[in-house]
VEXLO-207556 format. One record per residue: residue in three letters; x, y, z of N, C-alpha, C in turn. Coordinates in steps of 0.1 Angstrom, whole numbers, padded with zeros to 4 digits, always signed. Layout:
BEGIN
ALAXYZXYZXYZ ...
END
This chain:
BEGIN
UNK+1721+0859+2487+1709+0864+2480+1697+0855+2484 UNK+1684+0860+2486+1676+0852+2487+1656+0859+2489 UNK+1653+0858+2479+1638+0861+2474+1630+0862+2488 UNK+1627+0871+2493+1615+0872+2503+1601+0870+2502 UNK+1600+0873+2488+1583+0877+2483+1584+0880+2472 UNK+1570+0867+2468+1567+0876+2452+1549+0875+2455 UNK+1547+0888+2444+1534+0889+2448+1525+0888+2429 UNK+1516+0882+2426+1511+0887+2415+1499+0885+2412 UNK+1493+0893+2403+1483+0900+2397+1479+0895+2384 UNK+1467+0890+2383+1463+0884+2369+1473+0878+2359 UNK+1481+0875+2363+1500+0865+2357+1489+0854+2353 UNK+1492+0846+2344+1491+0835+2339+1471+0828+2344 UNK+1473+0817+2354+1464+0814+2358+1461+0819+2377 UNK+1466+0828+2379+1467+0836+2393+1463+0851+2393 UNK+1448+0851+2391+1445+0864+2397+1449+0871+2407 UNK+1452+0868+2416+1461+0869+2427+1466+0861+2437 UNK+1483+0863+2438+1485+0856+2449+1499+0864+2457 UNK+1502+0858+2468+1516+0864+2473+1519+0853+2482 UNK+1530+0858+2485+1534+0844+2490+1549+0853+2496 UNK+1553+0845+2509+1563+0850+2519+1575+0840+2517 UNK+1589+0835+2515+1595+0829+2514+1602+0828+2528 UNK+1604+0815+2534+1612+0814+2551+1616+0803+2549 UNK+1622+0794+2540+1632+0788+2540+1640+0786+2526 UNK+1652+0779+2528+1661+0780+2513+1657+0767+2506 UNK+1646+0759+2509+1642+0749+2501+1624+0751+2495 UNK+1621+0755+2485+1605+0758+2490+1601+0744+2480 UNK+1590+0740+2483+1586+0726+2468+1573+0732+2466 UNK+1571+0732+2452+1552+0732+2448+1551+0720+2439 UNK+1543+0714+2445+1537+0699+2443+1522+0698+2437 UNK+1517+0687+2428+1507+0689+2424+1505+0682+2413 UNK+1492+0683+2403+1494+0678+2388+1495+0690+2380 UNK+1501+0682+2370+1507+0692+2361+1494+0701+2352 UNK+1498+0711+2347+1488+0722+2342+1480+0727+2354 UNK+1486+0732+2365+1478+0736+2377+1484+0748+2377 UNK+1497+0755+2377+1498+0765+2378+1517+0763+2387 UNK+1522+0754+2392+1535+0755+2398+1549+0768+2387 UNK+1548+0758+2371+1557+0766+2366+1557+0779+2365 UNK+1543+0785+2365+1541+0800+2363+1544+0808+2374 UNK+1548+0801+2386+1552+0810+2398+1569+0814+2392 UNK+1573+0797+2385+1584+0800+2386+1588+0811+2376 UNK+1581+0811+2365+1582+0819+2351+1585+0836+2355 UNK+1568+0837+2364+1571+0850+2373+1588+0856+2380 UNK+1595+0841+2386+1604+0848+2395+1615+0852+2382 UNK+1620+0842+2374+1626+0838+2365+1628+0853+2353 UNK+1612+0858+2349+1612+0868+2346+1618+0879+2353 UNK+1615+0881+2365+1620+0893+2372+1639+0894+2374 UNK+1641+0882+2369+1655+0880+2368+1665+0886+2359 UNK+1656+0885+2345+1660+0882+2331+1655+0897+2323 UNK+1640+0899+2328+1629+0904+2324+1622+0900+2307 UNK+1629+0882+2310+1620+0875+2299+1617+0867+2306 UNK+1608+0858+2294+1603+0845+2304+1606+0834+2292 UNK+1611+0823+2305+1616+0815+2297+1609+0802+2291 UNK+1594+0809+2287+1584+0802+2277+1578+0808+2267 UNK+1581+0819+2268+1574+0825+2260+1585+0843+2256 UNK+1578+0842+2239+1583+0862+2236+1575+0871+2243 UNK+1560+0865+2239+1549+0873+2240+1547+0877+2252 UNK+1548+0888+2257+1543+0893+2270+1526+0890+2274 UNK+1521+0892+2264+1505+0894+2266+1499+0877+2268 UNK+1510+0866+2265+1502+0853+2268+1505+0849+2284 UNK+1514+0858+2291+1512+0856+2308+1502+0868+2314 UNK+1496+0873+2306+1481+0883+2311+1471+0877+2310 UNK+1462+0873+2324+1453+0867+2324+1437+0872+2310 UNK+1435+0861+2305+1429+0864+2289+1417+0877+2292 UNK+1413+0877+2307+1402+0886+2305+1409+0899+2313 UNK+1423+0904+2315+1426+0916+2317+1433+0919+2313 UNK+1438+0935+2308+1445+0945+2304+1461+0940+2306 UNK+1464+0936+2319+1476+0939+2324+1480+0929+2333 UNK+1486+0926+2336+1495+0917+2347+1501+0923+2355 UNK+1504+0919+2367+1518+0922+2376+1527+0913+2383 UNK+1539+0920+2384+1547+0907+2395+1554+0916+2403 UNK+1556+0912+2417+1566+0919+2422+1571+0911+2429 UNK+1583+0910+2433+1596+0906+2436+1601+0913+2447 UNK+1603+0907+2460+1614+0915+2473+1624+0907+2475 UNK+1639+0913+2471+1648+0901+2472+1662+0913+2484 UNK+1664+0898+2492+1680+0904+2501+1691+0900+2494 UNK+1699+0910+2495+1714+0910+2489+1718+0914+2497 UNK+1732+0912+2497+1744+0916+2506+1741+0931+2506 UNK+1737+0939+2496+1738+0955+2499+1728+0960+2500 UNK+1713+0954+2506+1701+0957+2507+1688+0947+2503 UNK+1682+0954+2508+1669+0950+2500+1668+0955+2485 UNK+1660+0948+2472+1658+0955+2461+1647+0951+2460 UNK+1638+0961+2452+1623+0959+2449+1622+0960+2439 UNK+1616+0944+2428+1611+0945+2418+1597+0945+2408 UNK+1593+0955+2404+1580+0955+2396+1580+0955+2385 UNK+1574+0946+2377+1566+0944+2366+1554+0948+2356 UNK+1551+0958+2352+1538+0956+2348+1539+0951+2329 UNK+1533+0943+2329+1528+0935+2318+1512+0941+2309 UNK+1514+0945+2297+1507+0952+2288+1501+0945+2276 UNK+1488+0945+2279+1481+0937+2265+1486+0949+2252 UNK+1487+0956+2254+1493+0967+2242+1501+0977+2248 UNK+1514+0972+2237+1529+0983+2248+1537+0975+2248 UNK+1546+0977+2257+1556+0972+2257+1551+0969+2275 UNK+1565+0962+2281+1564+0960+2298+1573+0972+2304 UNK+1564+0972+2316+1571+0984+2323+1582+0979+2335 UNK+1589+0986+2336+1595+0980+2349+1605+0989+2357 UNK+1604+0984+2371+1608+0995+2382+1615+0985+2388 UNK+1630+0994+2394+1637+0988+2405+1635+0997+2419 UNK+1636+0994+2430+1633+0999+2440+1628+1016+2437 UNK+1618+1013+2431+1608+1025+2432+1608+1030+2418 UNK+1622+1032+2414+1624+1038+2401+1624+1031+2388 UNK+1616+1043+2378+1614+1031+2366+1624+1029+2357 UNK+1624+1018+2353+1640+1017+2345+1634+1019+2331 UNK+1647+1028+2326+1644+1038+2312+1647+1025+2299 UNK+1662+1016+2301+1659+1004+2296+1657+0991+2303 UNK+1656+0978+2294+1651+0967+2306+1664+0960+2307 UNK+1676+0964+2305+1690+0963+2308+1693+0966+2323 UNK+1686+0978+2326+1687+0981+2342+1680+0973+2349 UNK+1676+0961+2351+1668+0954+2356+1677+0944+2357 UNK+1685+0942+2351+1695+0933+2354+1707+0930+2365 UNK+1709+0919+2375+1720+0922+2386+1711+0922+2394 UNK+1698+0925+2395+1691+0928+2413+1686+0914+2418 UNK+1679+0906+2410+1677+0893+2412+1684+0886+2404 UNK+1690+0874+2411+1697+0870+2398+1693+0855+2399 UNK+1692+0843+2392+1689+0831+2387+1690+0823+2382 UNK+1688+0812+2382+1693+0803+2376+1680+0793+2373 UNK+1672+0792+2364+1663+0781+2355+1666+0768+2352 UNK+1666+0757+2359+1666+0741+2347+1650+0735+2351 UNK+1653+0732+2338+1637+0723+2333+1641+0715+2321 UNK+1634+0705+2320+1635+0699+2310+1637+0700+2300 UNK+1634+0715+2298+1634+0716+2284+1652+0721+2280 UNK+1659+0718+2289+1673+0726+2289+1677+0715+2286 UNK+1673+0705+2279+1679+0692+2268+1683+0701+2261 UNK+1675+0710+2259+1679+0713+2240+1696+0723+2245 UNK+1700+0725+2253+1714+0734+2255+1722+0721+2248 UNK+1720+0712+2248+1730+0691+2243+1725+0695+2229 UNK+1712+0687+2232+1705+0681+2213+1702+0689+2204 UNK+1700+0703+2211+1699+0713+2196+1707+0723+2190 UNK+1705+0731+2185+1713+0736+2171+1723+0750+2181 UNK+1731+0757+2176+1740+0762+2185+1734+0779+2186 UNK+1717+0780+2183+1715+0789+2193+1711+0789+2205 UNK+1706+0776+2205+1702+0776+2216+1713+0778+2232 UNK+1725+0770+2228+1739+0775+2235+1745+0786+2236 UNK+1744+0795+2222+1746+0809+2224+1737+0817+2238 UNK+1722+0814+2235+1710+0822+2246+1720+0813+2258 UNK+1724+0804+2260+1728+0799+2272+1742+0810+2277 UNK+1749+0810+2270+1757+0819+2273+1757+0833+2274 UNK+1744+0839+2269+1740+0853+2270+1733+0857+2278 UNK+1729+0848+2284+1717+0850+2295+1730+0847+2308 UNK+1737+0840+2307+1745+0838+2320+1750+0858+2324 UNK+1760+0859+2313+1768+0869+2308+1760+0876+2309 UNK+1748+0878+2309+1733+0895+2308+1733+0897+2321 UNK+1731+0886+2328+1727+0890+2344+1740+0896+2352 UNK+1751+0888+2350+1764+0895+2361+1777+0905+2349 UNK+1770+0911+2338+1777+0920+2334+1767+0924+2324 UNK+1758+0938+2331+1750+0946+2324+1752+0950+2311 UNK+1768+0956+2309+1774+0956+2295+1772+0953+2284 UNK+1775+0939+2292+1776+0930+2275+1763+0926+2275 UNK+1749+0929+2281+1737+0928+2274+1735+0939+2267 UNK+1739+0951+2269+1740+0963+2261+1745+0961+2254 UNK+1755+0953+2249+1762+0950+2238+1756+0941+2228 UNK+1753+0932+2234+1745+0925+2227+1729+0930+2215 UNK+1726+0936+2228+1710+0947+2220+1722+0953+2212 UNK+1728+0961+2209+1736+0969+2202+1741+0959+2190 UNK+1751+0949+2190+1751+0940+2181+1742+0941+2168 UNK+1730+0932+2176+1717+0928+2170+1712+0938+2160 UNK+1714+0949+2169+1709+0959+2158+1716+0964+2146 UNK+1727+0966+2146+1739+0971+2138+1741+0955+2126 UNK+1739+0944+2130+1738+0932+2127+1730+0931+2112 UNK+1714+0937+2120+1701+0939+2111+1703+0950+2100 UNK+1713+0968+2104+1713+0975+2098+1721+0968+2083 UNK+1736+0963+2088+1742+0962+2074+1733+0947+2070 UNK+1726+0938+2073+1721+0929+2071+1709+0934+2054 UNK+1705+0942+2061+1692+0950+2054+1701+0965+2038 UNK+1715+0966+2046+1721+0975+2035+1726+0967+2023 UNK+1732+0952+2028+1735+0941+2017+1724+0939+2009 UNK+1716+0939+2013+1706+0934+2002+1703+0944+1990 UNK+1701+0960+1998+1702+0969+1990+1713+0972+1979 UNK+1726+0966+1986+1738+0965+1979+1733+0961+1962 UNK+1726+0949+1960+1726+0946+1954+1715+0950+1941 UNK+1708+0957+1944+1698+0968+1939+1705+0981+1934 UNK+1715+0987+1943+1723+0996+1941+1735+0998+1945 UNK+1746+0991+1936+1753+0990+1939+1765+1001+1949 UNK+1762+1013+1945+1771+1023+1945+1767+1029+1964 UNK+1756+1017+1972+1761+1021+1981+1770+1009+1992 UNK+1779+1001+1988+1790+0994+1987+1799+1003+1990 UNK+1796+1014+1994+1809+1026+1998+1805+1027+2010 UNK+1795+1028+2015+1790+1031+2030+1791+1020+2041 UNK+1792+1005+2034+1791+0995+2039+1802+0993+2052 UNK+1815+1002+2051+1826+1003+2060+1824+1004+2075 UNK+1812+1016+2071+1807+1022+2083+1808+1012+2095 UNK+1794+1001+2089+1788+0994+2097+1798+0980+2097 UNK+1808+0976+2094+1813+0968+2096+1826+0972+2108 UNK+1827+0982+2107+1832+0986+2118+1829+0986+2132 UNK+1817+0994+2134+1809+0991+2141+1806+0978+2145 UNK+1803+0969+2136+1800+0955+2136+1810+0943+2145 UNK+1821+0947+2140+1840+0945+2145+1838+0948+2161 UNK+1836+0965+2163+1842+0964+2174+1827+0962+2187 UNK+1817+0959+2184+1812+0956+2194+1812+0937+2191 UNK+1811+0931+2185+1812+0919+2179+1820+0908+2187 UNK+1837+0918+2188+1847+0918+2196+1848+0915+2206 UNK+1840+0923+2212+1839+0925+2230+1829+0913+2229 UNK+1816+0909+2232+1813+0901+2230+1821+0887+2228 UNK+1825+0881+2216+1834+0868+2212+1844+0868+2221 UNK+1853+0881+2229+1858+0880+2242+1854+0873+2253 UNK+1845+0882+2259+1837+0879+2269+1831+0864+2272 UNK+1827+0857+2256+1821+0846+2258+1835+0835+2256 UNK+1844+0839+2249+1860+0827+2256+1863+0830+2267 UNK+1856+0840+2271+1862+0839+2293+1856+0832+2297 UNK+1840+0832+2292+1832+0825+2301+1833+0808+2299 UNK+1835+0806+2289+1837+0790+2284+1848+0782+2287 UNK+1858+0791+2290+1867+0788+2296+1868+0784+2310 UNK+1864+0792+2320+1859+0789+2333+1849+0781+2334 UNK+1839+0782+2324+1826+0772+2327+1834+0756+2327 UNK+1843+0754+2321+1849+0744+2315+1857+0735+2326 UNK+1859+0742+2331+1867+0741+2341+1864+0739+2356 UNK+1853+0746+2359+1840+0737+2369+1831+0730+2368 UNK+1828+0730+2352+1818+0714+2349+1825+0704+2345 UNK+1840+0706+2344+1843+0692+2343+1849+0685+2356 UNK+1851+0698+2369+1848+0689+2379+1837+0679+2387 UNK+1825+0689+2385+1814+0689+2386+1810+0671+2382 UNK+1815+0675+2368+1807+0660+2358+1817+0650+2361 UNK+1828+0649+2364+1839+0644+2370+1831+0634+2383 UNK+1825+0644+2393+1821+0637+2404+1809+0633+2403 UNK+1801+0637+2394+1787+0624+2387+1791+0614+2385 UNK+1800+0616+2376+1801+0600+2364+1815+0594+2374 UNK+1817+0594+2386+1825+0585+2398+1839+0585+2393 UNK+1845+0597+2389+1852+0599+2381+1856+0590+2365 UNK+1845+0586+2355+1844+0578+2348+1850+0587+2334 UNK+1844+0601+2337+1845+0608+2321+1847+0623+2327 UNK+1853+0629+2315+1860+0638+2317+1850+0651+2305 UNK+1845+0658+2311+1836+0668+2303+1846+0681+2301 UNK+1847+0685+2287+1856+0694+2282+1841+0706+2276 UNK+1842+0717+2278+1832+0730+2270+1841+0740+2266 UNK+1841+0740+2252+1850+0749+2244+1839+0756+2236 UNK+1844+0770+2233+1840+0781+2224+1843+0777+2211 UNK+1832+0778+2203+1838+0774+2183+1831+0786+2181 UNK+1842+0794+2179+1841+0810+2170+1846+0809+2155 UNK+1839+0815+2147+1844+0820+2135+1857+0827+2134 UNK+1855+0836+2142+1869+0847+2146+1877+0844+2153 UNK+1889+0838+2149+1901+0837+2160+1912+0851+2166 UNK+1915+0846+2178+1922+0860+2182+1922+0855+2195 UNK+1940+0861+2202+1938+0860+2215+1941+0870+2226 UNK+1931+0880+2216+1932+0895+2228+1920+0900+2220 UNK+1910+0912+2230+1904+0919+2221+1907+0924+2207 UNK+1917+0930+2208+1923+0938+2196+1926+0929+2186 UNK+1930+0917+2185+1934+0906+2177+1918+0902+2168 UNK+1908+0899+2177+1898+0894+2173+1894+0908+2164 UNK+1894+0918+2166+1887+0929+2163+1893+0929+2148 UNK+1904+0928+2146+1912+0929+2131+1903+0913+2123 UNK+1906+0907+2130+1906+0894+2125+1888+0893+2119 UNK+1885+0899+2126+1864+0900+2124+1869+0909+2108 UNK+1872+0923+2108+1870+0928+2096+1876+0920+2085 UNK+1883+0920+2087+1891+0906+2079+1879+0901+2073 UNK+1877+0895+2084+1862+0879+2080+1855+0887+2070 UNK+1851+0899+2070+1839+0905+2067+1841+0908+2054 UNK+1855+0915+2055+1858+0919+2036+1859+0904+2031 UNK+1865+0895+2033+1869+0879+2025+1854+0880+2021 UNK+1844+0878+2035+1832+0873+2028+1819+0881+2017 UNK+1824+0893+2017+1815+0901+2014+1811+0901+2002 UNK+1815+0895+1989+1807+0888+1980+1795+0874+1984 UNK+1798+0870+1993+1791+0856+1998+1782+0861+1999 UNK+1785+0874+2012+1771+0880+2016+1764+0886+2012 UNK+1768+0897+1999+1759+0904+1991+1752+0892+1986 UNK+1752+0879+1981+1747+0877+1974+1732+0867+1986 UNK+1737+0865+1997+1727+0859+2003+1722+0870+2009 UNK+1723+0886+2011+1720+0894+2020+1715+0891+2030 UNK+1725+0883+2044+1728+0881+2053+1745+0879+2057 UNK+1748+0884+2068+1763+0882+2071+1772+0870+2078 UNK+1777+0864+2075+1782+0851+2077+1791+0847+2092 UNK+1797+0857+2094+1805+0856+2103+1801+0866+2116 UNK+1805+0863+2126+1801+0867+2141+1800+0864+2151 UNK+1794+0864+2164+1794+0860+2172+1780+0856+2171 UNK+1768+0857+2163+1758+0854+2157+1759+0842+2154 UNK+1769+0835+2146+1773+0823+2137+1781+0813+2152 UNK+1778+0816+2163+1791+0807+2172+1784+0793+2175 UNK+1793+0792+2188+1785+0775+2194+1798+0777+2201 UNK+1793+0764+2211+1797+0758+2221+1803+0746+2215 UNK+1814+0736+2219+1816+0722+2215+1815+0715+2232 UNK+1809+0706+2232+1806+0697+2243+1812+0683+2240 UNK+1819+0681+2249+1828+0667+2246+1826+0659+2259 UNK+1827+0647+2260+1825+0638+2270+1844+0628+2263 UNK+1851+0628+2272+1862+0622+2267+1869+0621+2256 UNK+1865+0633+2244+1869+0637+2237+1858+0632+2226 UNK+1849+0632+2229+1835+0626+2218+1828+0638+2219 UNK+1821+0643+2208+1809+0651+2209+1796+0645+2212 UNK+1791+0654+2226+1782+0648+2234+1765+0650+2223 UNK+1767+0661+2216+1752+0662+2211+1749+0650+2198 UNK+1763+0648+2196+1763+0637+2185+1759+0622+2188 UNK+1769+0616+2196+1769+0601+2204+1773+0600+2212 UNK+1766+0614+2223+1766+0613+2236+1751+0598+2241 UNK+1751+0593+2251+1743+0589+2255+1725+0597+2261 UNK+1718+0592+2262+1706+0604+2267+1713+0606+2280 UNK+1717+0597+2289+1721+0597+2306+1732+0608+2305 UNK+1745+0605+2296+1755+0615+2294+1747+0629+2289 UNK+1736+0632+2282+1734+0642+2276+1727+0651+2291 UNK+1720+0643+2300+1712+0653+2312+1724+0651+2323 UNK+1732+0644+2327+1742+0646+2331+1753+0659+2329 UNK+1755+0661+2315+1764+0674+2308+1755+0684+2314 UNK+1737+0685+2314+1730+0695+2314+1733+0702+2330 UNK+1732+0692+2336+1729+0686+2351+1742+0695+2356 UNK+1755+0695+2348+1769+0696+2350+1769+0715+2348 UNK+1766+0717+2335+1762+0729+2333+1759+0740+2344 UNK+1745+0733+2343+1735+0740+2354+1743+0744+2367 UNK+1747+0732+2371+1760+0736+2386+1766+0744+2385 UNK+1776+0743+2375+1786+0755+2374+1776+0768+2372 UNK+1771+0770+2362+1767+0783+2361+1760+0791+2378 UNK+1757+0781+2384+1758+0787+2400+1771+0792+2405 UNK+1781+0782+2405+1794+0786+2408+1796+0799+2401 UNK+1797+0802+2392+1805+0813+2382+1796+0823+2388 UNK+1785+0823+2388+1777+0837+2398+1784+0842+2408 UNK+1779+0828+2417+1788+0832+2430+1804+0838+2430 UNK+1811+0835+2419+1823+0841+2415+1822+0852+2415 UNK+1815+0858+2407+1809+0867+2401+1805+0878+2408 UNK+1795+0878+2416+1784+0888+2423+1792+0887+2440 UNK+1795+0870+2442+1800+0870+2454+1788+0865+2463 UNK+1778+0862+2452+1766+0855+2471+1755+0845+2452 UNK+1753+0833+2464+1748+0825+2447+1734+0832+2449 UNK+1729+0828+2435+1718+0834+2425+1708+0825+2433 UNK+1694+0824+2430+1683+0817+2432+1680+0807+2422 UNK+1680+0795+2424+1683+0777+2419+1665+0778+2415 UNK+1660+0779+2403+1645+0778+2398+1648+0762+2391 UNK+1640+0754+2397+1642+0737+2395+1625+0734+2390 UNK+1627+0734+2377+1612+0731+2372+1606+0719+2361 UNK+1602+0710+2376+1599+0698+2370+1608+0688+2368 UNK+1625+0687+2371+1637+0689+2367+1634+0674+2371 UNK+1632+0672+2384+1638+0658+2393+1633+0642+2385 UNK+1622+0645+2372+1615+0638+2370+1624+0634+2356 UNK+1630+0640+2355+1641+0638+2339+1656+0630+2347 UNK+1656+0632+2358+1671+0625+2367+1666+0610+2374 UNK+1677+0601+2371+1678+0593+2382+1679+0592+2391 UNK+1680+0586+2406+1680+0589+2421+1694+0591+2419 UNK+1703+0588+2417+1717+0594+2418+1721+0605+2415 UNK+1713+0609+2399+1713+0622+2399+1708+0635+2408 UNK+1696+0628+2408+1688+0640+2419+1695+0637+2434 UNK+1704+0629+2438+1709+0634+2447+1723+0643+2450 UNK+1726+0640+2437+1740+0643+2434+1734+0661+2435 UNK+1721+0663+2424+1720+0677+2425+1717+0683+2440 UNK+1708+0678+2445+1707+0682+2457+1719+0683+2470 UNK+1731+0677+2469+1739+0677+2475+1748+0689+2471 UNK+1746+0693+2462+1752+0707+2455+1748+0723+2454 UNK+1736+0721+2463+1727+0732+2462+1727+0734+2476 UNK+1732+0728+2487+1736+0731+2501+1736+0744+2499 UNK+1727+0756+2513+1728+0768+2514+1728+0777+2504 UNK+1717+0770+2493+1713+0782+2479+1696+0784+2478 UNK+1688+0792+2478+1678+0790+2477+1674+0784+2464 UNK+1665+0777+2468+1657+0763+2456+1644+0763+2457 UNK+1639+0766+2446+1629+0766+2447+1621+0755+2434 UNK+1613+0744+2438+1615+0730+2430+1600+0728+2430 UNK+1595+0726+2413+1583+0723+2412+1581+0707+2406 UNK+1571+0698+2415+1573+0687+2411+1557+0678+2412 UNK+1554+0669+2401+1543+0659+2406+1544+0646+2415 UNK+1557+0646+2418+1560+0634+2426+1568+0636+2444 UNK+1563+0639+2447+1573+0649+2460+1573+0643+2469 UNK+1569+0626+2466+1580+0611+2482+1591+0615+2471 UNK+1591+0614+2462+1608+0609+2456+1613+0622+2463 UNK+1611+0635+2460+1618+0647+2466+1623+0646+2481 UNK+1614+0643+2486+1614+0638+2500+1624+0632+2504 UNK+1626+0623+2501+1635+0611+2501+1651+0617+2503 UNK+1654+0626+2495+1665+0627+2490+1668+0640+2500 UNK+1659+0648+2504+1659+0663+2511+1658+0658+2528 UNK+1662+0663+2535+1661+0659+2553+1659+0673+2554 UNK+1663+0685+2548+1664+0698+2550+1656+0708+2553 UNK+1654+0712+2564+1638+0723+2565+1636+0730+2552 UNK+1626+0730+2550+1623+0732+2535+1601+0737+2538 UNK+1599+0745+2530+1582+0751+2527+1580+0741+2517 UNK+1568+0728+2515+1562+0725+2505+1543+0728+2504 UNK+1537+0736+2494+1526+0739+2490+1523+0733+2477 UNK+1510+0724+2479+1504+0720+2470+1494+0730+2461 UNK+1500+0729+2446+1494+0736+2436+1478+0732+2433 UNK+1467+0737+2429+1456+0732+2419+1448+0746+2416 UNK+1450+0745+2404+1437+0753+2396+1446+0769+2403 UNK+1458+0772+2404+1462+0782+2405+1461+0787+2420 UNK+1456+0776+2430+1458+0782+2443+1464+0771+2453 UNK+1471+0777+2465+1483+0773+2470+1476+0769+2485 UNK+1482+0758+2488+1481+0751+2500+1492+0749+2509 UNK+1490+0754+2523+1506+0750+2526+1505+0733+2535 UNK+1518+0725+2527+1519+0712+2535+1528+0713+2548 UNK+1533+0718+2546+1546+0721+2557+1554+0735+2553 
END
């Protein structure tokens, strides 16, 4: 896989720009608040079709226009695919794959595919276990369209009996209907809490080689699934959820919210059998991140069969020189594309023909 072109339109602080991609290393260099991350936000979006700063669509539309654009030309093994964007100060975003407009933004998924670290992917270690869930659904959204349909679907059925509990309690007598949606609830719920012990399971199993060969074989990184619902087949979990749901269902009438799900999960991160977000070290905590991040390349390339596009934002300035070379030695023959204020340290560590353009005030210089 690998991004040819992106081009855009009033995005962020870039009235316009475009830009040709000709090697698998590109750097944008510069001081910070110039405009580097927002190239990356652009590509990142066209991946996901969110952006991983923001809900708001209308705060990457330049403040004095209507609309935004981005477009995206990327090679795959089975073609060229062409991605478009249009971004709406009122509306929703529009979006087209090779010409055609996609009716959900589910179909947008699989044509570019990606991978984001920045700093801010501390919080997958030090924060609360949604943030881990979005880590696992965002992996799982891009190389199985499904289970992001499943997901939207969830969410919603989630909110419906969410919103009937409460009612429950106003009137009681509709406590007869409640079956409906817990059914519902069970069997897409299911697939899901599946899906995400396959993936934790394999993830587990290449980041702790991964973190294995950081830490000089010192420590041994384990990533386990902590589900509410136990079960070790679809059909097991699926009994076992309704289960959950009648036990709890006084709990929940009375908080009208539902307790149990794939909503309620997390990840467990261990470093030698310690929990890393607890009394892990800060070095151990971007190390595990660092570890993460790897694999979830690998499991694409499993996956799709050709790796995703490596978005590196700001990243090299949170790592030590061991680290950043460790990562760089792992991203051999992936496109990378790395925004940084310090770019001798980058240098240093890269020998690799590689495009670097210096960022300011939203327009692009080429250094090499």
């Amino acid at each position: 896989m690998f991004l040819k072109s992106l081009k855009l339109l009033n995005f962020r602080n870039y009235e316009q720009l475009e830009l040709n991609f000709n090697s698998n290393i590109t750097l944008f260099t510069g001081k910070n608040a110039q405009g580097k991350t927002n190239i990356l936000e652009a590509i990142y979006l066209s991946c996901t079709g969110r952006s991983h700063r923001t809900q708001k669509d209308k705060e990457m539309i330049q403040w004095k226009f209507e609309t935004g654009f981005i477009k995206t030309e990327v090679l795959k093994k089975d073609g060229i695919h062409v991605i478009e964007i249009l971004l709406q100060q009122e509306g929703k975003k529009k979006i087209k794959v090779n010409g055609i407009v996609a009716a959900r933004s589910g179909e947008l998924m699989g044509h570019l595919n990606g991978v984001i670290f920045s700093p801010e992917d501390l919080k997958l270690v030090k924060e609360g276990p949604s943030e881990r869930r979005r880590f696992m659904d965002i992996e799982l959204s891009q190389v199985k369209p499904q289970y992001f349909y499943n997901l939207q679907q969830y969410n919603r059925v989630l909110s419906q009996r969410n919103n009937l509990l409460k009612e429950i309690m106003r009137k009681p007598s509709l406590k007869n209907s409640l079956f409906v949606w817990d059914e519902q609830l069970s069997d897409i719920g299911s697939r899901i809490i599946w899906q995400r012990k396959i993936f934790s399971d394999r993830l587990s199993k290449i980041a702790c080689s991964i973190h294995h060969s950081i830490s000089d074989g010192k420590e041994n990184l384990q990533v386990k699934y902590q589900g509410n619902i136990d079960g070790n087949n679809l059909e097991c979990i699926k009994i076992n959820f309704l289960m959950q749901l009648e036990k709890n269902l006084s709990a929940d009438m009375h908080k009208g919210s539902t307790s149990v799900g794939p909503h309620r999960d997390d990840m467990l991160l261990t470093i030698n059998d310690i929990d890393v977000r607890s009394f892990g070290s800060q070095g151990q905590q971007r190390t595990t991140v660092l570890s993460m991040k790897l694999s979830e390349l690998e499991l694409m390339k499993e996956d799709i069969g050709e790796y995703p596009v490596l978005l590196l934002d700001d990243v090299m300035s949170e790592l030590d020189s061991d680290r950043q070379r460790m990562l760089m030695e792992h991203i051999c023959g992936i496109q990378t594309l790395i925004t940084c204020t310090d770019i001798e340290s980058i240098l240093q560590i890269t020998e690799k023909e590689k495009e670097t353009y210096h960022v300011s005030n939203g327009k692009l210089k080429i250094l090499s």
